[in-house]
C-alpha positions as CSV (number, residue, x, y, z in Angstrom):
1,X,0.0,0.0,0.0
2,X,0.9,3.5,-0.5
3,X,-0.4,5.2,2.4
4,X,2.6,4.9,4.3
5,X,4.8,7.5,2.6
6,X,6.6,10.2,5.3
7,X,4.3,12.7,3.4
8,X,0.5,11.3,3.8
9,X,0.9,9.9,7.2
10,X,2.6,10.7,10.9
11,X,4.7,8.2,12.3
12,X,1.9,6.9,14.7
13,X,-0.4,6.3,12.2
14,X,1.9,4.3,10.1
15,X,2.6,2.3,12.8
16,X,-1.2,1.4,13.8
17,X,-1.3,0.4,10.5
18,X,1.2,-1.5,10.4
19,X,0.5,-2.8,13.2
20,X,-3.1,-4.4,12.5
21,X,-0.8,-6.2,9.2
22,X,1.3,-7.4,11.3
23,X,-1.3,-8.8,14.1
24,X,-3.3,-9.9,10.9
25,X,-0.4,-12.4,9.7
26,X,0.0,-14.0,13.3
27,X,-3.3,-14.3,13.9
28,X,-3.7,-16.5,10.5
29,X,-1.2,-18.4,11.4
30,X,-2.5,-19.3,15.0
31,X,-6.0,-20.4,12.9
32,X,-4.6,-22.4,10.7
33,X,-3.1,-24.5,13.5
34,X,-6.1,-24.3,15.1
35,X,-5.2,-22.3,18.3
36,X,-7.7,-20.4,19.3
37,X,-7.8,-16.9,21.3
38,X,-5.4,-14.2,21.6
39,X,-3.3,-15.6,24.1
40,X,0.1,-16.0,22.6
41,X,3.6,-13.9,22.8
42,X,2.9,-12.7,19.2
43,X,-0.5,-11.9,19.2
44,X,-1.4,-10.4,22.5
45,X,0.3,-7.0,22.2
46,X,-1.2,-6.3,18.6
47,X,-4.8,-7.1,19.2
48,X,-5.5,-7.0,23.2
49,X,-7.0,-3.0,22.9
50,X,-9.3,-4.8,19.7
51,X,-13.0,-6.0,20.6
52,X,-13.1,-9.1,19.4
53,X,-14.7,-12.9,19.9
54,X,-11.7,-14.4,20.7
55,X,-10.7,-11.9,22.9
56,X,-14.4,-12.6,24.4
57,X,-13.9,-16.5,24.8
58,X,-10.4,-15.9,25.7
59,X,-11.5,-16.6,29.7
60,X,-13.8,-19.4,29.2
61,X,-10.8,-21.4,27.1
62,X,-10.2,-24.3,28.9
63,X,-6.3,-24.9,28.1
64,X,-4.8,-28.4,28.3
65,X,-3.4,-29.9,31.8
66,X,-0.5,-31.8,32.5
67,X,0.1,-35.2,30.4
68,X,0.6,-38.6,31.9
69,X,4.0,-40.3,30.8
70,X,2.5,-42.3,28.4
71,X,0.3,-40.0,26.0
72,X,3.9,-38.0,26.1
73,X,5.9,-40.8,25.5
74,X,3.7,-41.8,22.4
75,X,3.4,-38.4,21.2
76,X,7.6,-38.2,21.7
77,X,7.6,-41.9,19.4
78,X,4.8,-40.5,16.9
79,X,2.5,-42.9,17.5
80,X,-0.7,-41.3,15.9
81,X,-3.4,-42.5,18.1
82,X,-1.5,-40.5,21.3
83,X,-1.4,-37.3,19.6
84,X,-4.0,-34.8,20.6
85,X,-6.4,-33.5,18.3
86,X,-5.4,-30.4,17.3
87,X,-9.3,-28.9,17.1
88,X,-10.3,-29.9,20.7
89,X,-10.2,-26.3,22.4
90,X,-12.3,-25.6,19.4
91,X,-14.4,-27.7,20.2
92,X,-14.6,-27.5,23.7
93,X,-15.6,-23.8,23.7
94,X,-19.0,-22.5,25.3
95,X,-18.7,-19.1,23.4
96,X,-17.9,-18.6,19.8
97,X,-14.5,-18.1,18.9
98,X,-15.0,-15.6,15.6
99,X,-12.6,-15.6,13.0
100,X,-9.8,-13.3,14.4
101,X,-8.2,-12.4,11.2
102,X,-11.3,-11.6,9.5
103,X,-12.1,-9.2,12.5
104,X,-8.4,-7.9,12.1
105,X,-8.9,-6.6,8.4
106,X,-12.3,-5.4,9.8
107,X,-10.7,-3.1,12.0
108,X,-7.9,-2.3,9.4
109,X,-10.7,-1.2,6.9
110,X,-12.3,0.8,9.5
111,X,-8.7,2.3,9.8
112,X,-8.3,3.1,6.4
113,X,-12.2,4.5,6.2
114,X,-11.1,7.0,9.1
115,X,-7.9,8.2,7.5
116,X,-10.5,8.9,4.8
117,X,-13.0,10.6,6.2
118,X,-10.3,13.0,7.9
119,X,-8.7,13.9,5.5
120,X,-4.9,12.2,5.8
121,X,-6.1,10.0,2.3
122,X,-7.0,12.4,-0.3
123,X,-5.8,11.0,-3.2
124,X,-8.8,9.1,-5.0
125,X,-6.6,6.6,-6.2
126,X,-4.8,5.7,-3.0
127,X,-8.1,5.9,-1.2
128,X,-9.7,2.7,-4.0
129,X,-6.6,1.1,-3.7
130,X,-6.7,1.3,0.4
131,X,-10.2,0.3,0.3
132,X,-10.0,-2.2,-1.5
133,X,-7.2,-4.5,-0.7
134,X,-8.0,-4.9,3.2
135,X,-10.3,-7.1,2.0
136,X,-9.1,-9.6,-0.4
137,X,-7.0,-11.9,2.0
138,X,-11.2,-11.8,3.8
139,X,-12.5,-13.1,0.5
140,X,-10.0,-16.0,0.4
141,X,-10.6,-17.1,3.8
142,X,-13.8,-17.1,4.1
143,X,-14.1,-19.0,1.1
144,X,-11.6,-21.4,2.1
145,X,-14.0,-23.1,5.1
């Protein structure tokens, strides 16, 4: 994107920006290995001040307890059958989850719509582009489900 030139935008609102990017691509990543919520070294920092689901469910997650010697033992040999199922906090949830990086580029669309309507994005053609590319990576994921 262009809106990041020294010109259009201060320093601090580059950096939300970026910031929401950068909280976009680890929050994919923690989906797609089926983590849920927001409570991970990465993610926390970029998304905790966000209303979101996940940061919603985040207190009723029940996270994994200690394993016996065996299932670790198995897991350690790769026995198949003593692996955990990857989807089981998922499933084990009593609120919805949401899709967190769908609600990310929400809030980095709403981002770009304010830098609109104040004036920082003037340019017609930086403001389609801006608009518009927020939401392709939404387009591809919720397609991919």
């Amino acid at each position: 994107m262009l809106i990041c030139s020294s010109f259009v935008l201060t320093r601090r609102g580059c950096s939300t920006g970026l910031n929401l990017i950068v909280a976009f691509a680890n929050a994919l990543k923690h989906k797609l290995r089926f983590e849920p919520g927001i409570n991970y070294d990465d993610l926390r920092g970029y998304v905790e001040y966000l209303d979101t689901f996940a940061k919603a469910a985040e207190k009723d997650l029940e996270r994994p307890g200690k394993k016996n010697p065996w299932k670790s033992a198995g897991e350690y040999l790769g026995v198949p059958f003593a692996e955990s199922n990857p989807r089981k906090l998922i499933k084990r949830s009593k609120k919805p989850l949401g899709n967190l990086p769908v609600e990310i580029l929400t809030h980095l669309s709403a981002y770009v719509d304010s830098l609109i309507a104040n004036g920082t994005l003037s340019v017609p053609i930086y403001q389609t582009q801006a608009g518009i590319y927020p939401m392709f990576p939404s387009s591809i994921i919720t397609q991919a489900h």
